[in-house]
C-alpha positions in Angstrom: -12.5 85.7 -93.0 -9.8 86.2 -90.4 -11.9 88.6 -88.2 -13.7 87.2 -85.6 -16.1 90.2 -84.6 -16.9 90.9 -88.4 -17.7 87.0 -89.1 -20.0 86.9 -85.7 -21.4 89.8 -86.8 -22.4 88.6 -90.4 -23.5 85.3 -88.4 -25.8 87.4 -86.7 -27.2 89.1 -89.5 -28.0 86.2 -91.4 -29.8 84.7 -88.0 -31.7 87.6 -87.0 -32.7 88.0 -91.1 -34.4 84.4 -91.2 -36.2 84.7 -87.8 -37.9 87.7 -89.5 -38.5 85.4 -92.6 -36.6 88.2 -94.4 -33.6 87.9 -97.0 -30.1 88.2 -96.0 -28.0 90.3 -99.0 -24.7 90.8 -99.2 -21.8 91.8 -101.9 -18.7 89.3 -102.1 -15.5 89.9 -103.9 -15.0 86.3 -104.4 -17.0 83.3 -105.2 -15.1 81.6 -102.4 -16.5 84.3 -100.0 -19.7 84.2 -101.1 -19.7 80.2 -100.4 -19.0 81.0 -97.1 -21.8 83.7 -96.9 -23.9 81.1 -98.8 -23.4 78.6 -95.5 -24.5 81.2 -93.2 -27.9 81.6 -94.5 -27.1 84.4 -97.2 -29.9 84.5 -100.1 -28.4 86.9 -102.0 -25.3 87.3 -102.6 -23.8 89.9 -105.6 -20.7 88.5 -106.8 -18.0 91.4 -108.2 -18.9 94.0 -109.9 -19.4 95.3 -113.4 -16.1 97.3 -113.1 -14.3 94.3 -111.7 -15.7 92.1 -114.3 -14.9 94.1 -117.3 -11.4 94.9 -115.8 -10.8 91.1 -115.5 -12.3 90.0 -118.7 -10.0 93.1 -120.4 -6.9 91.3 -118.8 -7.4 88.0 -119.7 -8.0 89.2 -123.6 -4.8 91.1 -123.7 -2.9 88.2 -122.1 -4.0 85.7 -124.4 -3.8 87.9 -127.3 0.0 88.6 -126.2 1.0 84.7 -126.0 
């Protein structure tokens, strides 16, 4: 995360979520990312999605069934 406004921000969120003993949520595009959400106090975190897995899981079988 390159931006310093949006990463204070998310920083924020995930404080201000646990002083209200609430649950900080938040969708990731990467497992990387969602590490890094994971060490700022996000609980859940939504990894992908089901058109990003299928798309990715569709790739992989054509390249293997190519080579």
């Amino acid at each position: 995360m390159n931006d310093p406004v949006l990463a204070n921000a998310l920083s924020q969120i995930a404080e201000t979520t646990q002083m209200h003993n609430r649950i900080a949520g938040i969708w990731v595009p990467t497992v990387e990312s969602g590490q890094k959400m994971r060490q700022l106090g996000y609980q859940l975190i939504t990894l992908s999605s089901d058109t990003r897995l299928l798309d990715a899981a569709a790739r992989d079988f054509v390249n293997k069934f190519k080579s």
